[in-house]
Gaussian input, Z-matrix of N, CA and C with variables (Angstrom, degrees):
# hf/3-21g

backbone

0 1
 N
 C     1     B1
 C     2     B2     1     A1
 N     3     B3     2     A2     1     D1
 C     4     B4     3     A3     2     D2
 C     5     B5     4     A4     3     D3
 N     6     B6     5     A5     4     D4
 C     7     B7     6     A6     5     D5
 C     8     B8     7     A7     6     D6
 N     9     B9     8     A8     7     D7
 C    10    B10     9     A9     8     D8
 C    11    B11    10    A10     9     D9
 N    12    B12    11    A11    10    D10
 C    13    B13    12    A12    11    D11
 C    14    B14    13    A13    12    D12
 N    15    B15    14    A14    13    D13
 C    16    B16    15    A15    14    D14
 C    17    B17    16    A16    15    D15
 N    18    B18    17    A17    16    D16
 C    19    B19    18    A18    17    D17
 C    20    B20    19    A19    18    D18
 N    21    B21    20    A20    19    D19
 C    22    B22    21    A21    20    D20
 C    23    B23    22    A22    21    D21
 N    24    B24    23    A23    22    D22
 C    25    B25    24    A24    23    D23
 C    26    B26    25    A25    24    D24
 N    27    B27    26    A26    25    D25
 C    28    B28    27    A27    26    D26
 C    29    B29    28    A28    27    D27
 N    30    B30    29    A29    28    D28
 C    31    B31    30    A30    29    D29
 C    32    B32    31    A31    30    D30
 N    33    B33    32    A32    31    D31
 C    34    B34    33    A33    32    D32
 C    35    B35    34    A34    33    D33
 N    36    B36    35    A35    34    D34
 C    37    B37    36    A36    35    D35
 C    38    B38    37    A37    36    D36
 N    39    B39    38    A38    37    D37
 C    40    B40    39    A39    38    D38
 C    41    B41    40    A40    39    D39
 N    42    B42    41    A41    40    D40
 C    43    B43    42    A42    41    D41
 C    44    B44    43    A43    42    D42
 N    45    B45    44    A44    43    D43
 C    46    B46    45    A45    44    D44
 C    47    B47    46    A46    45    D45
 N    48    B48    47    A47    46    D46
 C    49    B49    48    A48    47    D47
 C    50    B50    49    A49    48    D48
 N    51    B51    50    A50    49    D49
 C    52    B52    51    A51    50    D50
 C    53    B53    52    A52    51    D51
 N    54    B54    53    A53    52    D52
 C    55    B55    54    A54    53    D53
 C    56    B56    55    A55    54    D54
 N    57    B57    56    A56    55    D55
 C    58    B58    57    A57    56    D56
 C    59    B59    58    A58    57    D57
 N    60    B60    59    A59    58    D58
 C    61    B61    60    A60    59    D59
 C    62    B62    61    A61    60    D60
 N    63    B63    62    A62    61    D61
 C    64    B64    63    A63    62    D62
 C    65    B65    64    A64    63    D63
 N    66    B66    65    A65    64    D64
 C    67    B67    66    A66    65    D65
 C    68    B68    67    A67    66    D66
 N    69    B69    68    A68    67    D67
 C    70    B70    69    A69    68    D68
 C    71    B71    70    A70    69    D69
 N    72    B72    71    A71    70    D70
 C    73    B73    72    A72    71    D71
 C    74    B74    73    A73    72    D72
 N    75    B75    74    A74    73    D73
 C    76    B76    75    A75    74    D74
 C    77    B77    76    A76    75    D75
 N    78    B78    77    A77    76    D76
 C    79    B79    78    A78    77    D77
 C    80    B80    79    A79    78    D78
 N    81    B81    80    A80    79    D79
 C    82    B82    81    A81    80    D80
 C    83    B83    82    A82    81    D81
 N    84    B84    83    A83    82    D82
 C    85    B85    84    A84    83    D83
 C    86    B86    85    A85    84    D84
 N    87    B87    86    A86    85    D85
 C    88    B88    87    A87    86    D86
 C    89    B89    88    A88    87    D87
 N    90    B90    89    A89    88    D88
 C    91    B91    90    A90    89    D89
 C    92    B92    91    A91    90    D90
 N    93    B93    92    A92    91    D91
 C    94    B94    93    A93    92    D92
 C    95    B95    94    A94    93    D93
 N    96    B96    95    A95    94    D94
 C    97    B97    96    A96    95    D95
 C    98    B98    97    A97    96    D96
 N    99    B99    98    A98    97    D97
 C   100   B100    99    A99    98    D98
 C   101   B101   100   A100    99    D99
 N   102   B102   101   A101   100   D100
 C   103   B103   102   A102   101   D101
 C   104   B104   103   A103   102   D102
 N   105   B105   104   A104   103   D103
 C   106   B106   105   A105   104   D104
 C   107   B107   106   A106   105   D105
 N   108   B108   107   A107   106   D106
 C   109   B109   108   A108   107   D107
 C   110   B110   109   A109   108   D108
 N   111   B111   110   A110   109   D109
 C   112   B112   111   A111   110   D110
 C   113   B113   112   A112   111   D111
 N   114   B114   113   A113   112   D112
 C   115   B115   114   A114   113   D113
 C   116   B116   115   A115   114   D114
 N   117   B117   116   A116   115   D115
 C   118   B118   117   A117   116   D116
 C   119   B119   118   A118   117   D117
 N   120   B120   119   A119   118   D118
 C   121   B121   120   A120   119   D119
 C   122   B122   121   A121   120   D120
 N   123   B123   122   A122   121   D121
 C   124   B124   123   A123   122   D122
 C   125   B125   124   A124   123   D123
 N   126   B126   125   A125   124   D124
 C   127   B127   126   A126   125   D125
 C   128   B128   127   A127   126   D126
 N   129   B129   128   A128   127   D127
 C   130   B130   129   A129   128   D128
 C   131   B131   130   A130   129   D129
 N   132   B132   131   A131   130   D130
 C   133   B133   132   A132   131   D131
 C   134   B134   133   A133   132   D132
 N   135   B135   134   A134   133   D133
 C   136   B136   135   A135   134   D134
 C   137   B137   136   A136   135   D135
 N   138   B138   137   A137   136   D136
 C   139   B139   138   A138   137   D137
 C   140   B140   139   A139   138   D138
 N   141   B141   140   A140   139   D139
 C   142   B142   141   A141   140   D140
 C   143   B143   142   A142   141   D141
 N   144   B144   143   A143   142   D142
 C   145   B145   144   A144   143   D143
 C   146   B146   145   A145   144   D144
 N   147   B147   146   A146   145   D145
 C   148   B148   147   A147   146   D146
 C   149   B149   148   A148   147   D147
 N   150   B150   149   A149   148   D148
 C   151   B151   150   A150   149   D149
 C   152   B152   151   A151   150   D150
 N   153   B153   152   A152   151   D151
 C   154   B154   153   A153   152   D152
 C   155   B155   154   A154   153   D153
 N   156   B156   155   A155   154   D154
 C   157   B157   156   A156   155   D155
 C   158   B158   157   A157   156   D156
 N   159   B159   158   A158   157   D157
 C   160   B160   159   A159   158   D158
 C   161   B161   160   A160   159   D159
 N   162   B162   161   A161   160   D160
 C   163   B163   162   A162   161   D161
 C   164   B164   163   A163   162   D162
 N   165   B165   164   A164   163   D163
 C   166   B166   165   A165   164   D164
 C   167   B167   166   A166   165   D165
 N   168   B168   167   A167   166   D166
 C   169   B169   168   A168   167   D167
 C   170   B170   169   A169   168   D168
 N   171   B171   170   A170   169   D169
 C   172   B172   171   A171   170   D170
 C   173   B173   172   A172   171   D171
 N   174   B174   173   A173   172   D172
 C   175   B175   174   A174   173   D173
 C   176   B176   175   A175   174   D174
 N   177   B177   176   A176   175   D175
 C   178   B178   177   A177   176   D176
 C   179   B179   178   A178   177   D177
 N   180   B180   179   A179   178   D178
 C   181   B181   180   A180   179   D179
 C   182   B182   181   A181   180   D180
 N   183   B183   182   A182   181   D181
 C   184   B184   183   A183   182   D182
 C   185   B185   184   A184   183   D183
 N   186   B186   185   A185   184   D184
 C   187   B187   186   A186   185   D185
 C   188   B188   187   A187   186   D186
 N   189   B189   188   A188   187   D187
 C   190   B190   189   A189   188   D188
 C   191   B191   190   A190   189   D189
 N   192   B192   191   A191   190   D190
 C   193   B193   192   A192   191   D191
 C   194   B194   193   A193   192   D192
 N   195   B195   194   A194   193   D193
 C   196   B196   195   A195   194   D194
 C   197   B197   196   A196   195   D195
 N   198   B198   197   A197   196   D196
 C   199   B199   198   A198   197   D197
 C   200   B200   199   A199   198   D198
 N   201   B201   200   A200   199   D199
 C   202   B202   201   A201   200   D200
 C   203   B203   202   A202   201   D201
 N   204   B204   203   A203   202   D202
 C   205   B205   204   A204   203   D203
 C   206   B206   205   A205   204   D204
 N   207   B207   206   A206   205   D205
 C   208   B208   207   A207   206   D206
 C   209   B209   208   A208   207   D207
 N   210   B210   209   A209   208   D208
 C   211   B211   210   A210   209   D209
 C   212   B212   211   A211   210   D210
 N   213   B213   212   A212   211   D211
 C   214   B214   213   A213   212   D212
 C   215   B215   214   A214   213   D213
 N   216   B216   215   A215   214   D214
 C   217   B217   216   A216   215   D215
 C   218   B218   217   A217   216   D216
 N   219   B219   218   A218   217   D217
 C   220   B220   219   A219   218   D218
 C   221   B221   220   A220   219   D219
 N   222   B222   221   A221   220   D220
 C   223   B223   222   A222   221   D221
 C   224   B224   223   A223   222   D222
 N   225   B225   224   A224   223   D223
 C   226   B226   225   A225   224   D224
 C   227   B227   226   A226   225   D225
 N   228   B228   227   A227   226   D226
 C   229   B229   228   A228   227   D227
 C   230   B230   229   A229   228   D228
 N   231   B231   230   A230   229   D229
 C   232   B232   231   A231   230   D230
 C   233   B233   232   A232   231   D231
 N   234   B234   233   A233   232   D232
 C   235   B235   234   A234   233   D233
 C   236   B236   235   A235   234   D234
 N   237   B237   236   A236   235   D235
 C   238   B238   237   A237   236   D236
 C   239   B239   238   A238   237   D237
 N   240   B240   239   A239   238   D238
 C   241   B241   240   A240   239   D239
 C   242   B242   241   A241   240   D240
 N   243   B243   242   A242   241   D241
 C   244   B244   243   A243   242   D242
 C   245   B245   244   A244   243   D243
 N   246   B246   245   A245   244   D244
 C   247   B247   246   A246   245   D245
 C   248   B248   247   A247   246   D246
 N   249   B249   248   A248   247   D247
 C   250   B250   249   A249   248   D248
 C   251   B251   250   A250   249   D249

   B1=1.4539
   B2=1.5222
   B3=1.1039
   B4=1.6778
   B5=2.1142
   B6=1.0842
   B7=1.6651
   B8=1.6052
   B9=1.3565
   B10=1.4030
   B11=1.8532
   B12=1.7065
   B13=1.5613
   B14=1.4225
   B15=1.2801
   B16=1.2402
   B17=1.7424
   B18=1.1066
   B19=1.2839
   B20=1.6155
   B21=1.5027
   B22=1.3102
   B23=1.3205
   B24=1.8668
   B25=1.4356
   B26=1.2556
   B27=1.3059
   B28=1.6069
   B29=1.2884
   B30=1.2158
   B31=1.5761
   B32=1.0819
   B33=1.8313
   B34=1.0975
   B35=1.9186
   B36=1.5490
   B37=1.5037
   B38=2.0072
   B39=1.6287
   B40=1.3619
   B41=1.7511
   B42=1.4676
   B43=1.4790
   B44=2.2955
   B45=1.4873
   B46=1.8460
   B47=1.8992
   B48=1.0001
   B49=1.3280
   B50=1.5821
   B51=1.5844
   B52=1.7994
   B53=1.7100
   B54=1.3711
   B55=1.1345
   B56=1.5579
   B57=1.4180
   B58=1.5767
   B59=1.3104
   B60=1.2532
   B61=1.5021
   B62=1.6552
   B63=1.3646
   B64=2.0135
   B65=1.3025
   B66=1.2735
   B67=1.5476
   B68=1.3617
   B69=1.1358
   B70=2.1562
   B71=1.4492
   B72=1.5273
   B73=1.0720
   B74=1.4770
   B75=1.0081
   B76=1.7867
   B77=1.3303
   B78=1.5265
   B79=1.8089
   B80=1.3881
   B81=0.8657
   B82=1.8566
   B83=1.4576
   B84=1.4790
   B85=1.0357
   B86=1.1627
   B87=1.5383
   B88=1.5044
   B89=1.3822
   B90=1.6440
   B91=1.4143
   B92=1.7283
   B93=0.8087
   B94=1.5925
   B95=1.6537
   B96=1.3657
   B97=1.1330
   B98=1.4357
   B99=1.3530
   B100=1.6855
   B101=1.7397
   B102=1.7458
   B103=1.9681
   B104=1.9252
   B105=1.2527
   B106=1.7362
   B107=1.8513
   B108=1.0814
   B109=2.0040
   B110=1.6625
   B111=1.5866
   B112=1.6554
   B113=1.0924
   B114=1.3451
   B115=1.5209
   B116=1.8107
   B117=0.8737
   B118=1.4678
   B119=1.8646
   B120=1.1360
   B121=1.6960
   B122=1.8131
   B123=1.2366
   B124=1.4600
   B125=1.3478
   B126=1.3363
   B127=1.5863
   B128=1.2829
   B129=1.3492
   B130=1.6530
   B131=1.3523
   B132=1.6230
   B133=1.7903
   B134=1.6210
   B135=1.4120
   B136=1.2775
   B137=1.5582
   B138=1.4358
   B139=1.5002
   B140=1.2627
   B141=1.9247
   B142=0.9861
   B143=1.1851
   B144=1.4822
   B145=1.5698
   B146=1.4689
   B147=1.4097
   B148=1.8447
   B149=1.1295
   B150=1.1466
   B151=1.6043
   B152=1.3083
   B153=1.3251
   B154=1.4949
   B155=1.3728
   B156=1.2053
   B157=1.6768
   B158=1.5004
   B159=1.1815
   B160=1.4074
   B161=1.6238
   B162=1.1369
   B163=2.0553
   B164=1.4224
   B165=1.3968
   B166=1.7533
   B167=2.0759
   B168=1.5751
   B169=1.5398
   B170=1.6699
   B171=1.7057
   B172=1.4468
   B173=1.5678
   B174=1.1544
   B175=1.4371
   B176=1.3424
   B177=1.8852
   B178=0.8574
   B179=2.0124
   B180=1.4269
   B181=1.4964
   B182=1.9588
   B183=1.1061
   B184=1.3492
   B185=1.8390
   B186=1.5347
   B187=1.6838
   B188=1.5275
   B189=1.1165
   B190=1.6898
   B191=1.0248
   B192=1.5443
   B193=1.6850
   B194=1.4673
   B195=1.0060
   B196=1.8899
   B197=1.2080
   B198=1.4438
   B199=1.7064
   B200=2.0380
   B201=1.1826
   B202=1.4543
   B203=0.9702
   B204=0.8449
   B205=2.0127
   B206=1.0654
   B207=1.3564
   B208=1.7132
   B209=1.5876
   B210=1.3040
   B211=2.0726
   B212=1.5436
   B213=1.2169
   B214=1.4637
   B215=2.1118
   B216=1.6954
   B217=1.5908
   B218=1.8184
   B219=0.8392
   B220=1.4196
   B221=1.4926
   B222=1.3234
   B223=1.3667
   B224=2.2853
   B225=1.3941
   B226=1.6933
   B227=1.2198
   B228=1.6018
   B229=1.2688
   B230=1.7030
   B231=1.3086
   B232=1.6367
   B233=1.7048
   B234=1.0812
   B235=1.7822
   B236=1.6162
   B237=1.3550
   B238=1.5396
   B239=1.4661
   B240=1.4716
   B241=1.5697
   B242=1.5948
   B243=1.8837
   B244=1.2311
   B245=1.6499
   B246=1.7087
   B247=0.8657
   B248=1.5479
   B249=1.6203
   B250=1.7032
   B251=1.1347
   A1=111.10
   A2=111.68
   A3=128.47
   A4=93.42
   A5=93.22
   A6=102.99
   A7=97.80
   A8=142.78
   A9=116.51
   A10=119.01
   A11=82.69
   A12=98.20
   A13=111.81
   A14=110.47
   A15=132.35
   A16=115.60
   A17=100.05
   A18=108.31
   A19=126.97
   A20=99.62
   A21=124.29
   A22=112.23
   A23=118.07
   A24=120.61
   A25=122.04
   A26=118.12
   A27=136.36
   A28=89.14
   A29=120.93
   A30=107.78
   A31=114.93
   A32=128.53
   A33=121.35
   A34=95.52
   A35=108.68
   A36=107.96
   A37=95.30
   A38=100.88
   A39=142.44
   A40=95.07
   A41=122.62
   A42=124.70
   A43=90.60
   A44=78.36
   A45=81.68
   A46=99.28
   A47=124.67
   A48=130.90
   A49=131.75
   A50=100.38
   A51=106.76
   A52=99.61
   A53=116.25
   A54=94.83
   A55=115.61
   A56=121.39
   A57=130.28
   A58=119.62
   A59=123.98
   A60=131.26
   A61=117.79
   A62=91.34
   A63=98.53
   A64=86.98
   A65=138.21
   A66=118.55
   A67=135.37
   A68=93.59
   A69=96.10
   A70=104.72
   A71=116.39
   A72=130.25
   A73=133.18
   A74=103.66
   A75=108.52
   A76=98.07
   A77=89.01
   A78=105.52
   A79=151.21
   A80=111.90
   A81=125.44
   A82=93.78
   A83=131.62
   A84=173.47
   A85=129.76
   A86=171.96
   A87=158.96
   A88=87.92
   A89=101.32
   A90=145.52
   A91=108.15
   A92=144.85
   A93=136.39
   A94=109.49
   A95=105.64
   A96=110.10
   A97=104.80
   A98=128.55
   A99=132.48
   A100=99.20
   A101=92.88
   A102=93.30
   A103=71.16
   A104=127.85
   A105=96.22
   A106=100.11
   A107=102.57
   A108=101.52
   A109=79.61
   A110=86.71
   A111=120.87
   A112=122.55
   A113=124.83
   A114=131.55
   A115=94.11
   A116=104.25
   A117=143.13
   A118=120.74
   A119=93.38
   A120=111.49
   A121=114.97
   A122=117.39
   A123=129.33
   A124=100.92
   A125=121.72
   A126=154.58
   A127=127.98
   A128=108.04
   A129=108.71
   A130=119.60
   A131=113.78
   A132=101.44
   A133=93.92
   A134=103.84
   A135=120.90
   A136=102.79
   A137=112.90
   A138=132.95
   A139=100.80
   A140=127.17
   A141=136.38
   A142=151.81
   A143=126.65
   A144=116.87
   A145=102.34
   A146=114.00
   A147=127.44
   A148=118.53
   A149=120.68
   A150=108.57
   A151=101.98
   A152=152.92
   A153=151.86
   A154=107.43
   A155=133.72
   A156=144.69
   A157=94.53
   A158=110.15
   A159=121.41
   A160=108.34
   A161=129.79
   A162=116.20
   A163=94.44
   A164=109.55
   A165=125.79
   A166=76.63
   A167=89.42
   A168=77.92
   A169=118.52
   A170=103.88
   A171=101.90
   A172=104.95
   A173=116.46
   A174=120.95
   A175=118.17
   A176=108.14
   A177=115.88
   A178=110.17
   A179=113.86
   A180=89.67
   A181=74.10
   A182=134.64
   A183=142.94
   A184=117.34
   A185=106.47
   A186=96.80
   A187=108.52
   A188=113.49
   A189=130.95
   A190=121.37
   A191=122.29
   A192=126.34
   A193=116.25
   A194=79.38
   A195=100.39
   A196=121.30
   A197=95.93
   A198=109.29
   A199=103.87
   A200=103.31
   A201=102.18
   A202=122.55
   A203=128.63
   A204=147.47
   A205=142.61
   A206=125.44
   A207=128.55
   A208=85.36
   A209=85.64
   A210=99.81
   A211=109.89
   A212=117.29
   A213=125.04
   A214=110.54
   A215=98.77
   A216=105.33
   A217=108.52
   A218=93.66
   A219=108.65
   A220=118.19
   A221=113.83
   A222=124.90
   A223=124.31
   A224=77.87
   A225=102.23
   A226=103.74
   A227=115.88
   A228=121.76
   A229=96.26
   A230=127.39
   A231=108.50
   A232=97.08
   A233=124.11
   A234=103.26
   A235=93.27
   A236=129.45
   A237=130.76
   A238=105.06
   A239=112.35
   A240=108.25
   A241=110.05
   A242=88.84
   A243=116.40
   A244=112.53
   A245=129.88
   A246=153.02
   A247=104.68
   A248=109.51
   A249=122.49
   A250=117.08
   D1=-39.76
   D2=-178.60
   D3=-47.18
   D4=-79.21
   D5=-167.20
   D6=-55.06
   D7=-44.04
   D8=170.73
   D9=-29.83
   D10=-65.52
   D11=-174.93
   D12=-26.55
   D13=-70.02
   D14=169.35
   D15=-20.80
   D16=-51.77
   D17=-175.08
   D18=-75.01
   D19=-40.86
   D20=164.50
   D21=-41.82
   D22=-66.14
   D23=-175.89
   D24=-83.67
   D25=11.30
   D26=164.76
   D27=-80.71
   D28=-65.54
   D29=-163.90
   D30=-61.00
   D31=-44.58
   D32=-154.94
   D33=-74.16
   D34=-33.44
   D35=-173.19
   D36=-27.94
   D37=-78.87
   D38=-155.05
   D39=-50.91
   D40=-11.99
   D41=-161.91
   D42=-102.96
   D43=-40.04
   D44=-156.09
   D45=-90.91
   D46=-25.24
   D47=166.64
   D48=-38.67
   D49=-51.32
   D50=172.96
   D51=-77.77
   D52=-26.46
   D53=-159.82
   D54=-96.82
   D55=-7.80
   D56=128.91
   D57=-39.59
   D58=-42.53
   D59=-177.27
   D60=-76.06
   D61=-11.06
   D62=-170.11
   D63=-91.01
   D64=-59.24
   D65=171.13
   D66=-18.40
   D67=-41.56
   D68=-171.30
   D69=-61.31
   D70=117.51
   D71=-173.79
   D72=74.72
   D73=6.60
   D74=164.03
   D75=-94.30
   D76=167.91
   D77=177.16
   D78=-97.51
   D79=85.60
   D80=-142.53
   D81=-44.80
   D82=166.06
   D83=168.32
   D84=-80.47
   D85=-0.95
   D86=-57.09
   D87=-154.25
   D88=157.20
   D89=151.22
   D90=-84.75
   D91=129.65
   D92=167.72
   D93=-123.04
   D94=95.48
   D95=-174.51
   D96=-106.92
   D97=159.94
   D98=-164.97
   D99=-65.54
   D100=103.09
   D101=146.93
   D102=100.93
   D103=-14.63
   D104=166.11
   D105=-177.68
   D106=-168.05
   D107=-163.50
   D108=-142.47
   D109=157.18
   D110=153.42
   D111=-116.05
   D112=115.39
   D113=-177.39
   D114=-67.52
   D115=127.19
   D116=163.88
   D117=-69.39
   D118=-59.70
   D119=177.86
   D120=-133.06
   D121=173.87
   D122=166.64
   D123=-60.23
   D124=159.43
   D125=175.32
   D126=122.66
   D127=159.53
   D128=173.05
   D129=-106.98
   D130=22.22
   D131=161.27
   D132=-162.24
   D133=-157.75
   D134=-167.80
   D135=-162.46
   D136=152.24
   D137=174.18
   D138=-60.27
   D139=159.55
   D140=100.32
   D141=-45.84
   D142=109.40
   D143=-142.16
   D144=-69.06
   D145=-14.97
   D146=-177.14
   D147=-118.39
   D148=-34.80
   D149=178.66
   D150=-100.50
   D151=-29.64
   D152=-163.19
   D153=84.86
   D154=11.80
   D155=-173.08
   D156=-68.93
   D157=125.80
   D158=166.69
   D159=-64.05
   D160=144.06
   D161=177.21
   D162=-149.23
   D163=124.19
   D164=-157.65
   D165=-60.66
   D166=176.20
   D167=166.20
   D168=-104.49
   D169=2.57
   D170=172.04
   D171=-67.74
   D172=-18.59
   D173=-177.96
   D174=-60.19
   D175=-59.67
   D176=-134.60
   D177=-64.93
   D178=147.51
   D179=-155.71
   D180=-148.60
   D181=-8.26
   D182=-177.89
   D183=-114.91
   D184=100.84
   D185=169.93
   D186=-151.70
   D187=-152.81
   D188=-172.99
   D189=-159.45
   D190=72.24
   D191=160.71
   D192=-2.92
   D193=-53.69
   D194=-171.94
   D195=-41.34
   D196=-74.09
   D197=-174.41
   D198=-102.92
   D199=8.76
   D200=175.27
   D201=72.78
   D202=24.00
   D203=176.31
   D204=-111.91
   D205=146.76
   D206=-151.47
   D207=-123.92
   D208=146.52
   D209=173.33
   D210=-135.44
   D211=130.67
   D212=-170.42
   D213=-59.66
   D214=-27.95
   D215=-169.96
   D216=-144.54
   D217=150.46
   D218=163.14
   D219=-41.23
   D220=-63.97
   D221=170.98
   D222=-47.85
   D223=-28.67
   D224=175.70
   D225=-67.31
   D226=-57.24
   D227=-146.38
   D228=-92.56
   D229=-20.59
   D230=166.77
   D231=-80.20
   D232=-27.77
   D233=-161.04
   D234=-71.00
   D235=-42.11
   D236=174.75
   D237=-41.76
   D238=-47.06
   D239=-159.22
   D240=-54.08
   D241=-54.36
   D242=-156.25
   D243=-67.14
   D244=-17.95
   D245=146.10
   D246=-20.38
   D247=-63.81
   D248=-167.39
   D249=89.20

């Protein structure tokens, strides 16, 4: 039973590995709902709806449910607000 196991999580390693790895650098997808998002699709970042700044999505810490948008800074995301 031991060596199945073994075998099993070799595979699954070797199954789930590239496909963590196909992420890096594509462009994620999100829901941005108030206080957090749902990734939608694969990737590891997202646009700035104003500057075009790529922002990993461990980053991303600035958006708008509202209008559906990611902001690279703090400073971005009040001048967007404050816009209207």
């Amino acid at each position: 039973a031991r060596g199945t196991a073994g075998i099993v999580l070799k595979g699954l390693r070797d199954y789930i590995a590239p496909m963590l790895m196909s992420q890096s650098g594509r462009l994620a997808r999100l829901h941005y709902l108030p206080g957090s998002f749902r990734q939608l699709s694969g990737g590891d970042h997202v646009v700035c709806a104003v500057s075009g700044e790529k922002i990993p999505l461990d980053a991303l810490r600035y958006w708008c449910a509202q209008r559906q948008e990611a902001y690279a800074t703090a400073e971005i995301s009040t001048r967007r607000h404050l816009e209207g």
